[in-house]
N, C-alpha and C positions, 0 to 999 in steps of 0.2 A: 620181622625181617631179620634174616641171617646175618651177621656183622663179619665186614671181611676182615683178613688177620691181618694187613697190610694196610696201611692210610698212608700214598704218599704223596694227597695235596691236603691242605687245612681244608678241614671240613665246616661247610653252615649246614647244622642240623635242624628240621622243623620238626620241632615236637607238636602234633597236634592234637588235640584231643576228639577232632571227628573223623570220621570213618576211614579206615585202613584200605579200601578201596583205590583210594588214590595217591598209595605210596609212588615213589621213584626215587631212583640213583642214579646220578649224570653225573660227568665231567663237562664244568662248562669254562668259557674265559669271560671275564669281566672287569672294564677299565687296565684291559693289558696284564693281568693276575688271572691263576686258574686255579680251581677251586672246584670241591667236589661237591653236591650239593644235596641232600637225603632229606624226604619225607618219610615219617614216619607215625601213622596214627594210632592213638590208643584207644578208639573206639568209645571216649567216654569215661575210661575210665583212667582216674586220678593216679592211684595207686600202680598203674603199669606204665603211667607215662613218668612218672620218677624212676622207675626201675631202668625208664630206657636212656632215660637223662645221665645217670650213674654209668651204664653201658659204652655209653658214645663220648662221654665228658675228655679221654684221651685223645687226643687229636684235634677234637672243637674247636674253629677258632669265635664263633659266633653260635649262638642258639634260638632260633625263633622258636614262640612259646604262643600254639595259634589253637583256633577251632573251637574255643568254649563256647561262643555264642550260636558256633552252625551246631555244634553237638547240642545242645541246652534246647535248641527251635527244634531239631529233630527227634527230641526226648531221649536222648542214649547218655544226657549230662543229667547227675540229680544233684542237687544246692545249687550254691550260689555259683556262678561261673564268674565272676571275679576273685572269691575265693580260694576256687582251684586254680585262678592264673596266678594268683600271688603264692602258692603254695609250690607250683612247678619253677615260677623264678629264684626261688628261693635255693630250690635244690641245687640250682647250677652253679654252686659255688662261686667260684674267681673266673669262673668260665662268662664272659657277656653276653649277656640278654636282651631281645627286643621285642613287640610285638608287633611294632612295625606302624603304631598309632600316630609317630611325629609324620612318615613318607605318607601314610594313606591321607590323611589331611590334606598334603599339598596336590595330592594325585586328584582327589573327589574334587578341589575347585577347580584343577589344570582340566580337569574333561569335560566340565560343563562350560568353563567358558570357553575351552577352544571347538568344541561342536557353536556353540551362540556365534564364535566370530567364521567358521566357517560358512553354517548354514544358520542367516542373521533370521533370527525372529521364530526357530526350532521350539524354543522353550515360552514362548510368548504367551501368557494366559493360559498355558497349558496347564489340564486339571492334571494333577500327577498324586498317587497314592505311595504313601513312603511305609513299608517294614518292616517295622526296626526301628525307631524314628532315632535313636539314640546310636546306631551302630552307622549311620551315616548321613549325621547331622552337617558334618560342613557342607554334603552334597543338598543337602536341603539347604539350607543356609545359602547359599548360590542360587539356586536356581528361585528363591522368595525374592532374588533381585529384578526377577524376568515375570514371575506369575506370582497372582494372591489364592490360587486356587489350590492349596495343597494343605493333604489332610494326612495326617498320622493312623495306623492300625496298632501301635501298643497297646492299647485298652481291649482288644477284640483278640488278638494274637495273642498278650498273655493269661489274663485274665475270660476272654469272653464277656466282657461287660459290651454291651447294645451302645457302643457309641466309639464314633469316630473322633481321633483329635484336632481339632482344625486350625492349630497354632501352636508356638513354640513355648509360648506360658504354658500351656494348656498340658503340654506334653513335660516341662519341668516338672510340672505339681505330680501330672501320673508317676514320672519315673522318681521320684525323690518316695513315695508314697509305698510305691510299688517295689523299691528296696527295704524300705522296711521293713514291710509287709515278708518278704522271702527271705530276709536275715535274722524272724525271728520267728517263723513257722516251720516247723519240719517239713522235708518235701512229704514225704509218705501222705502228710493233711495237706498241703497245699495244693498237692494234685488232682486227687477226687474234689478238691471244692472248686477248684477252678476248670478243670478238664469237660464237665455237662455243660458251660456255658459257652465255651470255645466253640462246640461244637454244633449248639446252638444258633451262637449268632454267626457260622460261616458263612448266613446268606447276607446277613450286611455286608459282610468285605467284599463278597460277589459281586453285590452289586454296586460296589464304592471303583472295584476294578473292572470292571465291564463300561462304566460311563468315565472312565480315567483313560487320557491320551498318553502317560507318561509313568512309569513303575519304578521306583526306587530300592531294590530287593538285592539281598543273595539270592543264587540256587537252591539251597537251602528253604531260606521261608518262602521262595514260592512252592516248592514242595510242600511245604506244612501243609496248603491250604486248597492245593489241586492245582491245577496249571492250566484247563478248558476256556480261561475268559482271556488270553494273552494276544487272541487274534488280531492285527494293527497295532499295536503297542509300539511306544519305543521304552527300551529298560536300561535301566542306570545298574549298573551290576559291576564286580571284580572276579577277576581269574577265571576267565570263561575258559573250559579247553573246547577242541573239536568238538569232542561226543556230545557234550549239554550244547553247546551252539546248534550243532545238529538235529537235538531233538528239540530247540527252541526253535529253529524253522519248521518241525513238524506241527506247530504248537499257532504257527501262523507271527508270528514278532517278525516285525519289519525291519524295527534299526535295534541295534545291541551298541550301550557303549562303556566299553571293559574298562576300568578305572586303573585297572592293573596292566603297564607296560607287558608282554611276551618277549622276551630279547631271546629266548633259547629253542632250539628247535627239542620237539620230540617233548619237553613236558612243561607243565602249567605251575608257575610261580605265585607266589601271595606278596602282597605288600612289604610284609615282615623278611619274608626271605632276602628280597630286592635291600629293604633296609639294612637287615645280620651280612650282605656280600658287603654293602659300601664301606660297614665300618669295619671290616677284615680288611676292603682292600689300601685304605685309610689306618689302619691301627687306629681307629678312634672310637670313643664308648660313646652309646646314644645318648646320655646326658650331655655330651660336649660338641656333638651333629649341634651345628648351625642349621639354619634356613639356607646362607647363603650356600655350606658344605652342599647341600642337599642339593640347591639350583646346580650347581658348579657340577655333582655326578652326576645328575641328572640328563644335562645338559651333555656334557661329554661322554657317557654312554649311550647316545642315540635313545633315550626313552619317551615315548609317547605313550598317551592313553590311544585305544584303540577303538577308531569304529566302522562297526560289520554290520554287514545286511544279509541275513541268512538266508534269504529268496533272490538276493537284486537288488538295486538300489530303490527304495521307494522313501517317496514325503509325504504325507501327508497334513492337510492344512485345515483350519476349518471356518467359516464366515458367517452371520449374521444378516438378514436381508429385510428391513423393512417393508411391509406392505399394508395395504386400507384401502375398506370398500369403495368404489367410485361412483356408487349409485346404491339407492333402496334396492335396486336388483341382485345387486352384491348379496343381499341381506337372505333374497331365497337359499341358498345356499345353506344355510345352518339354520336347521332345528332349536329353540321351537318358534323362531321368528318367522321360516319359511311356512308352518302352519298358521301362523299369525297375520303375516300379508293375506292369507288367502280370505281371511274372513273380515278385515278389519278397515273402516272405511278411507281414506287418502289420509287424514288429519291424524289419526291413529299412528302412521307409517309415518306420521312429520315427527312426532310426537318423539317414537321411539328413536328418530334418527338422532334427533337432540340427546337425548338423553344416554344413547349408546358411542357417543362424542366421549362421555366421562370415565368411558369403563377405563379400567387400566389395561395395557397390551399383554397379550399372552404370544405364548407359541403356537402356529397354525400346522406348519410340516416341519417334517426332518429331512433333510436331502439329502442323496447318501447313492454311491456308485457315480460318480464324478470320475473321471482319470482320464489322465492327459497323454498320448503317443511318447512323453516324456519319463515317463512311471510314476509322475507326483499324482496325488488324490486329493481330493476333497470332501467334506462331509460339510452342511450347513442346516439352518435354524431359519426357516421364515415366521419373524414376530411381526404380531398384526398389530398394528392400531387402531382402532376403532372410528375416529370422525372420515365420514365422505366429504370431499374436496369444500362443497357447500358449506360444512359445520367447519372445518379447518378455517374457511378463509373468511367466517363468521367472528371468531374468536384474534386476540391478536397474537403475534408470532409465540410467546412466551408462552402461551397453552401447548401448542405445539410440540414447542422445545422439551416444557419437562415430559411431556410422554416420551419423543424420541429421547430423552435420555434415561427415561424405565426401561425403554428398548432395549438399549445400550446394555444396561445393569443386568438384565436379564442373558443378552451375550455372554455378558463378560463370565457370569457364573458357569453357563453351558460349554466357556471355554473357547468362545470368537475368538479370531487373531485381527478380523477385520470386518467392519459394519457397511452396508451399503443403504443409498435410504432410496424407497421406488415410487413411484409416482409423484401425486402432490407434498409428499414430507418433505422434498428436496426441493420445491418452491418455495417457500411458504418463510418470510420473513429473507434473513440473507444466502438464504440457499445452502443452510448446510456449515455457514462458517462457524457459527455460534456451537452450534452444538457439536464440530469438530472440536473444538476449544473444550468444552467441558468435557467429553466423553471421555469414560476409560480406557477408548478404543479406538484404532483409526479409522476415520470416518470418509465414504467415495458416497458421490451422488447418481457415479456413473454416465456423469454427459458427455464425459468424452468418446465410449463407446457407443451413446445413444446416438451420436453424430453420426459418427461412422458407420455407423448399421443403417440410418438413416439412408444414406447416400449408396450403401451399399445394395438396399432392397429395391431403392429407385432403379440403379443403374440394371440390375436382375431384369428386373417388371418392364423397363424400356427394351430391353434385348429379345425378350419372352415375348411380350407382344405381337413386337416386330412393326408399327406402323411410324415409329420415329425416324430420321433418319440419322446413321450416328457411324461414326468414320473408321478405320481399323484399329485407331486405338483407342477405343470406345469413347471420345468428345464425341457429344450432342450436337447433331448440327441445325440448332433450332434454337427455342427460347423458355429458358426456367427463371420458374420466380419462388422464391422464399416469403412465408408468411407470420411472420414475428421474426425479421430479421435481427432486429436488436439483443433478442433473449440468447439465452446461453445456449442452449443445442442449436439456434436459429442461426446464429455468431458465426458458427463453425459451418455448417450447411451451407451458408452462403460462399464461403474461401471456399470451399471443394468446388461447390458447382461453377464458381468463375472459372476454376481450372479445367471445367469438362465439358464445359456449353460455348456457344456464340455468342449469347445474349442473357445476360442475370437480371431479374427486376428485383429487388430487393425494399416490401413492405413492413412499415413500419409506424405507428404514430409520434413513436417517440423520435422528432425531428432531427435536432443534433447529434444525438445517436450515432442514424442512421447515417449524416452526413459522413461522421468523423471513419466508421465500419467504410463505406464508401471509399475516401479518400485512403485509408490503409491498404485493402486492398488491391486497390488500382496501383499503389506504389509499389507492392509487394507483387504482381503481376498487371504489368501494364498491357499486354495484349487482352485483358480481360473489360468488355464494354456492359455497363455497368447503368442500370438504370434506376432510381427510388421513388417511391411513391407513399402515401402516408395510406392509402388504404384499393387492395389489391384492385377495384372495379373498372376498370379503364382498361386496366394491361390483360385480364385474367383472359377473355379468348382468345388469346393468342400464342397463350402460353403450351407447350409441348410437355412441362414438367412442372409440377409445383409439392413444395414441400409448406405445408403447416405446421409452427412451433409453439403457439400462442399461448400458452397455460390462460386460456379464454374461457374455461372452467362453466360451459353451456353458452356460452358468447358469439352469435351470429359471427364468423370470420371469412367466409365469401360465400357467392351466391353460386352454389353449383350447377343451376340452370344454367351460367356466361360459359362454362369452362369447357373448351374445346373439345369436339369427340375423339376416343381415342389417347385422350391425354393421361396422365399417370400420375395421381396424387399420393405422395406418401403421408401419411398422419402420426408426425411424430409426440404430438400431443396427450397430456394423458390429465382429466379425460379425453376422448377422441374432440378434436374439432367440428367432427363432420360427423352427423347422429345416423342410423341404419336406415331413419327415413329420408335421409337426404341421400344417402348411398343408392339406395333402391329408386330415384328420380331419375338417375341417371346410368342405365344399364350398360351405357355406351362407352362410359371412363371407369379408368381401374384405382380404385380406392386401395392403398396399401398401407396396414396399421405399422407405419414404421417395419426397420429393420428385426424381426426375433433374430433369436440365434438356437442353433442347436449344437446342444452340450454333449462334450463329447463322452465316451462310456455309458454304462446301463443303468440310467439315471433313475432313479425313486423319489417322487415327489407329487404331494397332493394338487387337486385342479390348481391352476390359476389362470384360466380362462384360456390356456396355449395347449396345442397338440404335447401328447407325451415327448419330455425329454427338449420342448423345446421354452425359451427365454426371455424375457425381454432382455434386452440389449443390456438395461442399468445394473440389472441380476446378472448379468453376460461376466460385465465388467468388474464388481466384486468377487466372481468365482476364477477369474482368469489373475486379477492380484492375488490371489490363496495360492490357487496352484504354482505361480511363477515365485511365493515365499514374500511377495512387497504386500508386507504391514504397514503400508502409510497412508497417513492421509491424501490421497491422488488427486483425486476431482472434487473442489469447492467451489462456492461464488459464484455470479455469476459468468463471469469470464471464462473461458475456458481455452486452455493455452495448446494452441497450436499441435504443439513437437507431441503431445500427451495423447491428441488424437491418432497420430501417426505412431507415434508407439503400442497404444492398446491394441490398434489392429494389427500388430506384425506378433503383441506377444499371444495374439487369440489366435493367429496361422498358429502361431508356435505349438501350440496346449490344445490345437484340434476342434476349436470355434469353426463353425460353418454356418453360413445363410442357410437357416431354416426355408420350407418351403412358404412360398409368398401368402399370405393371409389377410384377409379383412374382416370385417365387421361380422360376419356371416360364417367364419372360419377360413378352412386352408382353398386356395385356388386350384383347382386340379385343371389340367390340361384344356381339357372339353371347356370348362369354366372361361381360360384365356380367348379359346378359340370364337365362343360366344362373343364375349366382348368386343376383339378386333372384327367380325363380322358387323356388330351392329354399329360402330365406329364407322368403316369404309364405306356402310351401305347412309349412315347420317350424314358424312359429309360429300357423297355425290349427290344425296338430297339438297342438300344446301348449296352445292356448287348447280345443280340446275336452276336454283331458286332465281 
């Protein structure tokens, strides 16, 4: 760059030692003082950025002294690149120096936590690959407050040695090792011995950043290593300008967040510069910068870290979802057990059921094209557990527990922000609270959405129908009854249906209980008439609507010969309450397996017995905490609290939940299907009304 013969503001020169590309000359103002501000790079080399140092030194009032590290990754630096920084500080005589390592420190914690407090739980368990581990340790150091999942690339990056670093010991030892090592090899031999294995093991870093939510990089080393695997990322980076932002959207990077304040239009500052303007405009030398000086400019020049979305706003989140066979049918399903049933006599099939109780849980699917009308995303993990309801509720709560918390563990490493547990796992001892307490991870059982779907497939299936009668604003004008009032999704189903029916009968054995549910609700909605019984057989044909909650785990729970034609039983039970030969007795009532949901966007995910793309309710419920960013533990215990029901269904409207089509035993209802039924309904009860 041409030097003009005139300087008539104090200049901050950046001497950098990478690429000349992205020199500039500005006149900018800063904290009320103006100041001219020049990059200028020496492409590497040592010897011409002293030359430039000597050139610019009249006028100077500040000198940043940058780019060894980006020159060194992109190979245009040979030795040591702390050498050549101490060698370029040197030259700047009386003129001060910085490189800007005390601001970039307080910048790398300022961006990670204030992304954590804006968008809470961003950095949660998120598997993140760092760099450089060394060039932006404080940002690691932050964010190991939020995740255990982060692994270092110095060992692959410099060297090409076959391994990641998975800890901040682990990464002391390389880089103390790994100095030696380069301040007492010539480059000429360091290069050919390490350069084969770099390029060797590019596919482990591929593949460390391809299953990584989060990227800790410059521009630079992601160049090193190719830029193809960056699609959904978010990246921890500094000094983004336009153009690389630009080709980082091309690149598919969702969230970008620049560690480096921009305060000037028109060109891209570094840390170091920001720091050589403060203490010009301060008269003050970087050994005598405070923290506090630092807050104090900081503060008063409007600086922030910056965060960009070079598509759009997008989040994405990701979940864990417990599931387990509910029967030896379960078991057709996978090879080589499905070949096994087919030849192997009942006892055989006991045998293995025991025994497949003990396996440890693995990962079944990967779920993946989730997206919400909102722009957030989701990707999840269904881990299986191995015991059916049978072998669970054989064993006591405590066999349970530590599976679902290998569950957990196995999350946690894939990078869950949140665990959801489905079927029997979320019975079974105290529903969930135990092993919310131990887990690494917050833990939903999903009954509060089981609820609500519950009630939401009934009311569907009663409209659909069409033989209830039910008033404009959709109260039932008839008679529902709930069958395990007392249990946790039972709990809830019954508050709804007092609020939508004429008449609730609410079945239960367990006496007290049921009284005390009883008595709440009637306080809590007094025009609601309110009947209990310890076992449904008296009330059941009379009933217009019945819901089953019973975890009765193959337990006779009524007789579906009494149950009135035309009636609409929802089964929110899992296993089903009510078997496909008790279904098919009665062609005249519509059996509804509970509420699914259908998830919104173009979902990918292996069978689990639902039409493509659609849910059970408790999976409903975990995927809709992800996308709305609540990492907490929501739904435990048996109790399940009210307001929480009422919430999950306004944040599922939110994020684009919709009632799946109705489904039973047998699969999805189709029109024709309903139309069957309310025929053979009106035609069984002028039968009986001639009788």
């Amino acid at each position: 760059m041409a030097r003009k013969k005139v300087v008539e503001l104090p200049a901050i020169v950046d001497v950098s030692l990478a690429d000349s590309d992205r020199n500039y000359d500005s006149n900018v103002t800063f904290l009320e003082k103006d100041f001219r501000v020049l990059r200028i790079g020496a492409d590497g080399d040592v010897g011409r950025a002293e030359e430039m140092i000597k050139e610019w030194m009249p006028g100077t009032a500040v000198f940043a002294i940058t780019g060894a590290r980006d020159a060194r990754t992109v190979g245009i630096l040979a030795g040591d690149e702390k050498a050549a920084l101490r060698r370029l500080e040197s030259a700047t005589g009386e003129v001060p120096t910085t490189n800007g390592h005390r601001l970039r420190d307080v910048l790398q914690e300022w961006t990670v936590r204030k992304i954590q407090a804006d968008q809470p739980g961003l950095f949660s368990n998120a598997r993140t690959v760092v760099l450089g581990g060394s060039n932006h340790r404080r940002t690691a150091r932050v964010l190991s407050e939020y995740t255990d999942n982060i692994k270092f690339a110095d060992a692959v990056l410099q060297f090409g040695l076959p391994s990641m670093l998975d800890s901040f010991s682990a990464l002391d030892r390389f880089v103390g090792v790994s100095s030696w090592f380069l301040n007492r090899v010539p480059d000429q031999i360091s290069t050919p011995v390490t350069a084969p294995g770099r390029r060797f093991n590019q596919s482990l870093l591929r593949a460390a950043v391809r299953e990584a939510d989060v990227l800790v990089a410059t521009y630079d080393e992601l160049m090193m290593f190719g830029l193809e695997e960056l699609a959904g990322k978010t990246l921890i980076t500094s000094a983004v300008s336009e153009a690389r932002l630009e080709e980082l959207h091309k690149l598919g990077v969702d969230l970008v967040l620049d560690d480096t304040p921009q305060p000037f239009e028109g060109i891209t500052v570094n840390a170091a510069v920001l720091e050589a303007l403060m203490m010009a405009a301060t008269a003050t030398e970087e050994s005598r910068l405070t923290d506090d000086d630092l807050l104090d400019m900081i503060t008063s020049a409007g600086l922030e870290p910056r965060t960009l979305y070079p598509g759009g706003f997008k989040r994405k989140s990701r979940f864990a979802f417990v599931i387990h066979p509910l029967s030896q049918q379960y078991f057709r399903k996978v090879e080589p057990l499905n070949t096994i049933a087919k030849v192997s006599p009942q006892v055989v099939m006991d045998g293995i059921e025991k025994a497949i109780a003990y396996a440890p849980p693995f990962t079944y699917s990967h779920v993946t094209g989730i997206t919400s009308p909102t722009g957030a995303e989701a990707e999840g993990w269904l881990i299986t557990v191995s015991g059916t309801p049978k072998q669970l509720l054989a064993h006591d709560p405590e066999f349970t527990y530590k599976r679902l918390l290998q569950a957990a563990d196995i999350a946690k490493k894939l990078g869950a922000q949140i665990m959801g547990l489905g079927a029997f796992t979320k019975v079974v001892g105290d529903a969930g609270v135990t092993v919310a307490k131990r887990a690494p991870l917050p833990i939903t059982t999903g009954n509060s959405y089981s609820a609500s779907g519950a009630l939401w497939a009934l009311h569907d299936a009663l409209r659909r129908l069409g033989i209830a009668d039910v008033d404009e604003e959709g109260r039932l004008l008839g008679k529902a009854m709930v069958v395990g009032a007392t249990g946790a999704i039972g709990s809830v189903c019954a508050r709804l249906l007092a609020m939508a029916c004429d008449e609730l009968w609410m079945v239960s054995p367990e006496a007290a209980k049921l009284l005390a549910l009883k008595a709440d609700i009637e306080s809590e909605n007094p025009r609601a008439k309110i009947f209990v019984a310890a076992t449904p057989d008296d009330a059941l044909p009379d009933m217009d609507a019945i819901v089953t909650a019973t975890s009765g785990a193959g337990k006779r729970v009524l007789d579906i010969m009494q149950v009135k034609p035309g009636a609409v039983i929802t089964d929110v039970a899992r296993p089903l309450d009510l078997s496909a030969e008790d279904v098919a007795k009665r062609p005249d009532v519509l059996v509804v397996e509970s509420g699914e949901i259908l998830l919104p966007g173009d979902v990918h995910m292996k069978n689990i017995g639902l039409p493509p793309g659609v849910a059970y309710a408790c999976l409903a419920e975990t995927i809709v905490l992800a996308l709305e960013g609540r990492y907490e533990t929501f739904t435990i215990g048996r109790n399940i609290e009210w307001p929480k029901v009422k919430e999950i269904y306004r944040l599922g409207l939110k994020h684009g939940m919709k009632l799946a089509t109705i489904s039973g035993v047998n699969g999805v209802y189709s029109d024709e299907d309903l139309e069957r039924v309310r025929e053979l309904a009106l035609a069984k009860r002028a039968e009986m009304a001639d009788a």
